[in-house]
N, C-alpha and C positions, 0 to 999 in steps of 0.2 A: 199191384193192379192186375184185375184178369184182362185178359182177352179172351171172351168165351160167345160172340155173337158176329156172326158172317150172314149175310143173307140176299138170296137174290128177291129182288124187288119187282121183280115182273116174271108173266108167265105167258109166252107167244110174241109179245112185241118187241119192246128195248130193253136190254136187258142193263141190271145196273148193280155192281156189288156195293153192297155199303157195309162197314163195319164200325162194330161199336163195342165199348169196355164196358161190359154188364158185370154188376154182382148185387145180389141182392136185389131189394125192388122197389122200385120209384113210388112210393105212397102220395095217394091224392086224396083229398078232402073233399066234399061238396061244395061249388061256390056257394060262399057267402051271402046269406039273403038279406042283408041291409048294407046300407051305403058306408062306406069307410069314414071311421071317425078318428083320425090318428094324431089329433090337438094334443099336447101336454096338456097338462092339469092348468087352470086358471093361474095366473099370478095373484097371491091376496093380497099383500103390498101395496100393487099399485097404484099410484096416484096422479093427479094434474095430467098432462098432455093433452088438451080439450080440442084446442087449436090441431094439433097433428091426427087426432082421431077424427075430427072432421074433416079434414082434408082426404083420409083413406077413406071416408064413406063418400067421394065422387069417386066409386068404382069405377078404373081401367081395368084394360085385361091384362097389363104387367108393369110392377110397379118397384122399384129400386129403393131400399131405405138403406142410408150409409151412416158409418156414426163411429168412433174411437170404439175400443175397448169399453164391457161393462156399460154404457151409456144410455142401457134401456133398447136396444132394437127390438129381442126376442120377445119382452114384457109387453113392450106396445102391441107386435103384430098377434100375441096369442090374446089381449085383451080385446083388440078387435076383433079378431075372429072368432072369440064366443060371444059375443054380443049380437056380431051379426052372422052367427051360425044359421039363421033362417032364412041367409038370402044364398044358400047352397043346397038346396033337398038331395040333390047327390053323394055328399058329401065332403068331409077334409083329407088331403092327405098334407102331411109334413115330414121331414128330410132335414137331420143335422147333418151341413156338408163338410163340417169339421174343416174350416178352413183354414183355420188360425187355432187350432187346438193341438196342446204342446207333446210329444210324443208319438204323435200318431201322423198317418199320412191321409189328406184330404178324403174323402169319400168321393168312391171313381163315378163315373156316371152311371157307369151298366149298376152295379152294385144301387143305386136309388134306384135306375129304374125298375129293377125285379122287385123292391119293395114296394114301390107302388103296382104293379102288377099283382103284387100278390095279395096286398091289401083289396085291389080291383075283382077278385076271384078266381085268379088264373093261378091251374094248378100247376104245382113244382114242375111235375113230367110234360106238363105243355107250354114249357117256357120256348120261347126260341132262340134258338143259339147266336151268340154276339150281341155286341150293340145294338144294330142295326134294327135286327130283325126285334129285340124289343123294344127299342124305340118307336120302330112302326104301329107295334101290335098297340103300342100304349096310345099313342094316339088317335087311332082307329077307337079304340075303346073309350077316350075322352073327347069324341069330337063333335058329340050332341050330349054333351052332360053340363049340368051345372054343381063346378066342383070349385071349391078352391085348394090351392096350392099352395106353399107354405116352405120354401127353399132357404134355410136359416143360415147362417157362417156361412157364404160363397167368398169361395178365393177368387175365380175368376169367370168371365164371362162361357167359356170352355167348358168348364164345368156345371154350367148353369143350363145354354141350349138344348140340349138331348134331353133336358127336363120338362121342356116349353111340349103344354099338351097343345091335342087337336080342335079343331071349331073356334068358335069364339065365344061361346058361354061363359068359359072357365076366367078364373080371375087369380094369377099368378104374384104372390110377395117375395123377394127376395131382398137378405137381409146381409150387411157383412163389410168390413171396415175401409171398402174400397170404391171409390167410385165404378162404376163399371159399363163405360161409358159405349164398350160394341153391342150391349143390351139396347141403348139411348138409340142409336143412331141404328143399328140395324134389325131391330124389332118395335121400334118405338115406345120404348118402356117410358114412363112418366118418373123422375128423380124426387127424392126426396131427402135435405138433410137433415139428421135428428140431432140435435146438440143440448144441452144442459138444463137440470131444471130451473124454473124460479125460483125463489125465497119461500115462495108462498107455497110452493106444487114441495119444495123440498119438505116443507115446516108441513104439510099434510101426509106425507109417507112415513116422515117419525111418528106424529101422532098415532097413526096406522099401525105402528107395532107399537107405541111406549105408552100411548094413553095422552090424553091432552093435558089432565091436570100433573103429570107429573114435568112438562114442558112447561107452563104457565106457574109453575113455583118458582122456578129458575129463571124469568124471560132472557135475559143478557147471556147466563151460558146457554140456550136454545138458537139464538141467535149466531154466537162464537161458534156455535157446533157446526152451526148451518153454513157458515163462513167458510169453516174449516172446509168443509166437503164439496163446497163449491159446484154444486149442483150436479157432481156425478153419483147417479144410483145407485153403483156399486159400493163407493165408498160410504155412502147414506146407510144402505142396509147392512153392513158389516157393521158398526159403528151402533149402531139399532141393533141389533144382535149383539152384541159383547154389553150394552145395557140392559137388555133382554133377560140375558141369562144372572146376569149379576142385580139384583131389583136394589140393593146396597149401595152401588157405586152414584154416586150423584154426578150428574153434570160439570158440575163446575170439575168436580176429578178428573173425570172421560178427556174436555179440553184440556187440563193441562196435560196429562199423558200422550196426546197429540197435539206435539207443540208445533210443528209445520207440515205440509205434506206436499212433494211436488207434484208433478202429474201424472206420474206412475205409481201412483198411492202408497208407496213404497213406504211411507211412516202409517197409513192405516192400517195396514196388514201387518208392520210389525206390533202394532197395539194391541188390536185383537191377539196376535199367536202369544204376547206372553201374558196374554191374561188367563192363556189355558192351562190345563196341568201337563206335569210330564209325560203322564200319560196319554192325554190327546194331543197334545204337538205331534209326539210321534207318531200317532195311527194320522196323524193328519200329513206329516211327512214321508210315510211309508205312500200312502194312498197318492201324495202328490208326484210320486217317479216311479207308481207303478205304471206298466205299459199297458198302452189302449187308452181311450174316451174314456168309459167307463165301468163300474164294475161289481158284478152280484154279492147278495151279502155271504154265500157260502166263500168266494174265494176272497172276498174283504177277509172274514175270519183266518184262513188259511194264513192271510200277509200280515196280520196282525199279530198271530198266533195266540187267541186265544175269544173268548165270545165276544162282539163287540157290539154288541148291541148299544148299550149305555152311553159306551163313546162316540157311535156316529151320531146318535140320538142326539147329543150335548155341541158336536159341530154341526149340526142341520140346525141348531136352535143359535148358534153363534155366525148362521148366513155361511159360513166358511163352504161349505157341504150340501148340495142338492139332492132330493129325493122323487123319485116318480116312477112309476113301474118296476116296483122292485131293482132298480139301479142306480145308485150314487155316482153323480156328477159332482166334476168341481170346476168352477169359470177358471179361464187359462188362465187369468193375471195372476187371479189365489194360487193358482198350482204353479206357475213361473216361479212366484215370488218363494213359496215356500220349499220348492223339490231345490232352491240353490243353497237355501238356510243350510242344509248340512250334506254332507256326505252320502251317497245311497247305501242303505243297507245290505249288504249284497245275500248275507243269511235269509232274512224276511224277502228278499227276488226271487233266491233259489226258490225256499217256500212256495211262494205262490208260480211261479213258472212250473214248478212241478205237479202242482194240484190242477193248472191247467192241463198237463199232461195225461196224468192219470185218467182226467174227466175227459180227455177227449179218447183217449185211448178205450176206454169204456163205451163213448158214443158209438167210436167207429166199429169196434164188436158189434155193435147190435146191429148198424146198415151190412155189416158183411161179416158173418159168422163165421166161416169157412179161409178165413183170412189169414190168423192167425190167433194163440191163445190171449187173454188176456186176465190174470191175476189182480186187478186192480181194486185197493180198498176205499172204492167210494160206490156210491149209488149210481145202478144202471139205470139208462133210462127206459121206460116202459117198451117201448115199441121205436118202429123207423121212424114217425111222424114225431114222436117224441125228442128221438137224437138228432133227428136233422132239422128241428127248433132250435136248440140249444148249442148246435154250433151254428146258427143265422143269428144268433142273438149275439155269442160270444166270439165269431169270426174277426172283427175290427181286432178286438183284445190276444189274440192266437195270432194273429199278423204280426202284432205289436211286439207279440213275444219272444217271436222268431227272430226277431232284431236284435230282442233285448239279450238274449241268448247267444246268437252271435256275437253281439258286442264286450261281452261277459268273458267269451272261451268256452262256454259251454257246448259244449262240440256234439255230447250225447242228446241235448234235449233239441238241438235243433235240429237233429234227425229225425226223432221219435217223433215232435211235432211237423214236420214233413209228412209220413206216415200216416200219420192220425190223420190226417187233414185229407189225404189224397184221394178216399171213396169219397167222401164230403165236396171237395172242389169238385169231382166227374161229375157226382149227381146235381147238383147244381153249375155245369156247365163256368166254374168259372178257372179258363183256361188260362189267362198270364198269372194270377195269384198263384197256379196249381207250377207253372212252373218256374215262378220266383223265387216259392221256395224251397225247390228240389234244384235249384240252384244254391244258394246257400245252405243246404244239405249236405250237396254234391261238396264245399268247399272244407263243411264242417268235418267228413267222413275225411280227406286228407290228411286230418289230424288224429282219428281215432287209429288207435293198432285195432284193425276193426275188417280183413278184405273181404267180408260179405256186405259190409255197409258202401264200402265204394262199388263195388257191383251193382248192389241194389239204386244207389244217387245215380249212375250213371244211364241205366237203363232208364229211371224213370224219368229224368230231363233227356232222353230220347223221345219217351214217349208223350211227354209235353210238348215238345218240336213237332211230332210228325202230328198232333193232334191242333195245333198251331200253322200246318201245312208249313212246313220248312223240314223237309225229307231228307239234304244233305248234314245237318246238324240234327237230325233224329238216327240215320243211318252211322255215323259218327260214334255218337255215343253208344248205341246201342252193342255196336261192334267191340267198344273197347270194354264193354259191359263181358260180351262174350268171352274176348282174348283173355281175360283176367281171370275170371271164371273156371276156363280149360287149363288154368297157368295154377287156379289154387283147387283143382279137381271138384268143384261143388258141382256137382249132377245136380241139385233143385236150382241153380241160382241158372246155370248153363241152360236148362229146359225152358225157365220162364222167358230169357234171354231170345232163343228159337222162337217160342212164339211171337214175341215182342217182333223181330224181324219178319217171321212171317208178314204181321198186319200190315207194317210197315209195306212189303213187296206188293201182296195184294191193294195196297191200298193208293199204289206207284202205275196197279197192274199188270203188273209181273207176276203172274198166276201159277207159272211153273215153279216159280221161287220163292215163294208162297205156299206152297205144295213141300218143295222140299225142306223148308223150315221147319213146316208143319210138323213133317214124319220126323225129323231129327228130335224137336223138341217129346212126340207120340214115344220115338224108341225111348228115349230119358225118362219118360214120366212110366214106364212100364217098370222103371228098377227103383221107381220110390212108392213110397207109401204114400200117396196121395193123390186118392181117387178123384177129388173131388175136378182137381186139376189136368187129371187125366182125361177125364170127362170132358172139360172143355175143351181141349185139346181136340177130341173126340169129332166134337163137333166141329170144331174150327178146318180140319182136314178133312171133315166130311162137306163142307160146302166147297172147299176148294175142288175137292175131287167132281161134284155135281158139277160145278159150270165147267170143266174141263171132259166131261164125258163118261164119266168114269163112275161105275155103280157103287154108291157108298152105303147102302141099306143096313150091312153091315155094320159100319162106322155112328150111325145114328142108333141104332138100335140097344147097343152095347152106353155109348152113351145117353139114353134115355134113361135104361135099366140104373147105370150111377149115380145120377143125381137124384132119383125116384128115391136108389134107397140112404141117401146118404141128404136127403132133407135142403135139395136144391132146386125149389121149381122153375126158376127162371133158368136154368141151364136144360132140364126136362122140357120146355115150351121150346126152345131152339133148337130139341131132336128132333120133336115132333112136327115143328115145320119143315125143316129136313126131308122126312119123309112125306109130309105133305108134296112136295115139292115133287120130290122122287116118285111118288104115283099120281100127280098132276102129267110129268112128258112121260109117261107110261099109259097114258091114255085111261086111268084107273082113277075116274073125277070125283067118285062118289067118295072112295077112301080117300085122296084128298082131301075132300070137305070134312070129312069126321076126322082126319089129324090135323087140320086149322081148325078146328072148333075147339078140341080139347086144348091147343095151343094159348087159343087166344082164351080161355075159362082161366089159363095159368097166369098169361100176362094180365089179366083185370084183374086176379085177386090181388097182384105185388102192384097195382098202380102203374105199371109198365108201359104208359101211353107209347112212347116212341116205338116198342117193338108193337105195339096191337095194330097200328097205323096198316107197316107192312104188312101181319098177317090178312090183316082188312081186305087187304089190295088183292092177296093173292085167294083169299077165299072168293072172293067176287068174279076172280078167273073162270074158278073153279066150278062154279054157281052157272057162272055165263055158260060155259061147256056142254052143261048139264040143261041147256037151254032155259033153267031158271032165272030169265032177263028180272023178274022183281028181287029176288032174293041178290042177286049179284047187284041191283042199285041199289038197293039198302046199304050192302057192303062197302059200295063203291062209297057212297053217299057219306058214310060216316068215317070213312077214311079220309076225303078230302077235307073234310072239316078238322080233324087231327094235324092233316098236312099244313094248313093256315094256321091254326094257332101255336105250330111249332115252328112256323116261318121256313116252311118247306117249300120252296115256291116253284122247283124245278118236279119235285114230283108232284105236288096239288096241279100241275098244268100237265102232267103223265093220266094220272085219273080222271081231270075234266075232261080228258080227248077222249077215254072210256067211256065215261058217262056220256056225250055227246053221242056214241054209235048207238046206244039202245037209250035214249031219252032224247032225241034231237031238239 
């Protein structure tokens, strides 16, 4: 992780240091010009519930459905909701909260809310940081909309609130095996319990996949089948599924192969697995303990080892196995039932835990090039907006892995996936993930004969602390990151170390101490080959020196020149405000304004909203100086707008008090 961004944030008033871990550049998309549609695909199955779909059509604005395992929750509320997709013109959003989903850990709240933010339009770089601040943002932005919401597996009510939008248009379902009864009582949610088909609702869902004449040959085993499954849907369509596929098998056979079943379906699902071959049991068992929710067909092939087209084909058609946005799902009871059938494979884990490595190791090249090499044989992704899809996609599964990995011994990949992950978690602001697992890094590196790897876990759960605001367990590690360092003479690991400290003092405000880091880590980076870091360095002891008084013209300059030619512009945009800066209190406003112009040309090409914020602020100084009162509200103008939607609320109330003295 760099530390390559210091900056002071005013010019004449309050001054304010802020620092921040740049590398590479925050790419932003245009919002989205139509209303978010993020329904799964229809259920075609389903059938009967007539009585309970009309009950959800006396829309409340938050509505509780509870119900066993498999019993039809998700199917209900996605058939109502495209039915009555017209009484939402704003649109859908939906949210698996994976509450009850075997392997994985619940889906946190911030984690839903950015996805619905992002489904709303709001780009990456104008997220706001924490809960809070996107919670707010989210319902501000839904609090004259008519949307619905669509909150599926809730474990608990906890989990659920932070989700509850603004106004009262919106019309919220949550679905999941628990009563949840602080919804009832301190939101007034309406309850609903959903429990089992009829005879008749069952005897139409078989129809639905088998055909009626082939049920009307048999009446009596149609009947016993129907008995059998006792009106749970999931058993119903498995069962439907393993006749599906087998057009051969008669009825009257299917009943006696399912000679009783209790209420853990536990004789359904063995009927279905051994009607498979050997070869789909196992991609069926492989996929059932692989880690994560779920999972793309490139790395299904990976765990499979070899194409699998055919075979997931053949368990998508036997119910076993869900399909929808290029990602296969399996309902938890199917994957309970079957990840305890046998043994995990630990060969086909490694496999696939490695190809997640690979592929993130590759993503993370391309958000920060200058990081390190990476030799990896799979496909890069195109661009940053690219790679930083594709770990929002496969983040739950890299969580997963990191576990799965530790739990394993794998001591090297749960580093590496550390690593990988750590431009990914900054850029996307997600700070306990970032350092949960540079904790289990940190644990894993214990074990490696490895003393660059414990250096490296060490520092970087400093720097999840200090970015966490907890300085005494940032200071902590980071120091012992040093001691170790100096103890195994690594001059790169020792330099990064200094900087590391540095932010931390600066960011304590200890500015002399900060300074002094600086120059330590500056003398180190001068006896390596590695300008790029030298350059930030550059810069990071070039603002320290600024608010302390001290002429850094120098210090900017030189690092401006290294990352110009060494293909860094977001380190070149924080010279040049730099020296912005530096002939702003030099009374030199005009140069000012054309070194925050070219600054801020840098940060919009990289999507860099957070740093354009600040230069915003300080070209607007500069402008105002220059007695330019329009040109400095414009600036001012579009900087506080930045400030809001990044839940900046101490400096959006810095710039309003600006804009107040020349727009009263």
């Amino acid at each position: 992780m760099t530390m390559d961004e210091v900056r002071n944030t005013a010019h004449g008033g309050d001054r304010l240091v802020q620092a921040g871990i740049v590398h590479g550049g925050v790419h932003f998309h245009a919002p989205r010009p139509v209303p978010p549609r993020q329904l799964p695909a229809l259920p075609t199955s389903f059938a009967g519930r007539v009585d309970v779909l009309a009950a959800l059509d006396d829309v409340v604005p938050l509505r509780t459905i509870a119900g066993v395992g498999g019993i039809g929750k998700t199917w209900l509320v996605l058939r109502w909701a495209h039915r009555r997709a017209d009484r939402f013109p704003d649109g859908q959003l939906f949210v698996d909260l994976r509450g009850f989903t075997p392997g994985t850990e619940p889906t946190a709240p911030e984690a839903a809310v950015r996805g619905f933010l992002d489904a709303l339009g709001v780009e990456p770089g104008r997220m706001p940081p924490g809960l809070d601040g996107k919670v707010a943002l989210y319902r501000s932005l839904t609090a004259d909309k008519r949307l619905l919401v669509v909150l599926d597996n809730a474990a608990s009510a906890d989990q659920v609130e932070p989700l509850l939008p603004g106004g009262g248009a919106c019309v919220v379902l949550v679905t999941g095996r628990r009563v949840l009864r602080a919804l009832v009582t301190r939101h007034g949610a309406r309850h609903l319990a959903l429990g089992v088909l009829t005879d008749a609702e069952a005897r139409t869902a078989l129809e639905l996949r088998l055909g009626r004449p082939r049920l009307d040959t048999r009446p009596d085993d149609t009947a016993r089948l129907i008995g059998l499954c006792r009106g749970h849907p999931l058993a119903l369509a498995i069962l439907a599924g393993r006749a599906h596929v087998d057009p051969g098998l008669s009825l009257g056979d299917l009943v006696t192969e399912v000679e009783a079943w209790d209420d853990d379906l536990t004789t359904v699902f063995a009927t279905s697995c051994r009607a498979l071959t050997a070869e789909q049991f196992r991609a069926l068992h492989l996929l059932a303990t692989a880690p994560g929710p779920d999972i793309g067909h490139e790395a299904a092939a990976a765990l499979i080892g070899s194409c699998p087209t055919r075979t997931l084909t053949a368990l998508r058609e036997a119910s076993l196995l869900d399909h929808a946005d290029g990602r296969y799902t399996m309902h938890d009871l199917v994957r309970r039932h079957v990840a305890d059938a046998e043994p995990v494979d630990l060969v086909a884990s490694r496999r696939l835990l490695d190809h997640y490595l690979r592929t993130a190791r590759a993503a993370d090249h391309v958000l920060y090039p200058h990081r390190d090499r990476v030799d990896a044989p799979v496909p890069r992704p195109a661009d940053a907006d690219e790679a930083l899809a594709w770990f929002d996609t496969e983040h739950a599964n890299l969580l997963a892995a990191v576990r799965t990995a530790a739990g394993h011994g794998w001591h090297d990949v749960v580093w590496w996936l550390a690593w990988a992950l750590d431009t990914f978690h900054f850029r996307r602001g997600h700070r306990v993930d970032r350092l949960t697992v540079w904790q289990a890094a940190l644990d894993a590196a214990t074990h490696l004969d490895d003393p660059a790897s414990l250096i490296g876990a060490h520092r970087n759960v400093g720097i999840a602390h200090a970015v966490l605001r907890d300085p005494e367990a940032a200071d902590t590690h980071l120091r012992l990151a040093l001691a170790s360092a100096e103890r195994h003479g690594d001059l790169a690991q020792q330099a990064r170390t200094h900087q590391m400290l540095a932010w931390a003092g600066q960011w304590r405000g200890d500015l002399r101490q900060a300074l002094a880091h600086g120059e330590r880590a500056l003398a180190l980076h001068d006896r390596l080959d590695q300008p790029v870091r030298r350059a930030d360095t550059l810069n990071q002891v070039g603002w320290y020196e600024t608010l302390l008084g001290i002429d850094a013209t120098a210090r900017f300059r030189a690092a401006s020149e290294l990352h110009r030619r060494h293909g860094n512009p977001d380190g070149e945009a924080t010279a040049l405000d730099g020296l912005g800066s530096l002939a702003f209190d030099r009374g030199r406003h005009r140069a000012a304004v054309e070194h925050y112009r070219r600054a801020l040309a840098l940060r919009r090409g990289l999507g860099h909203v957070y740093g354009e914020a600040d230069i915003l602020e300080r070209l607007g100084h500069a402008h105002a100086a220059l007695g330019e009162d329009g040109q400095a509200d414009l600036a001012w103008r579009e900087a506080l707008t930045l400030h809001g939607v990044q839940g900046r609320d101490q400096d959006g109330q810095r710039v309003g008090r600006l804009l107040s003295r020349i727009s009263p």
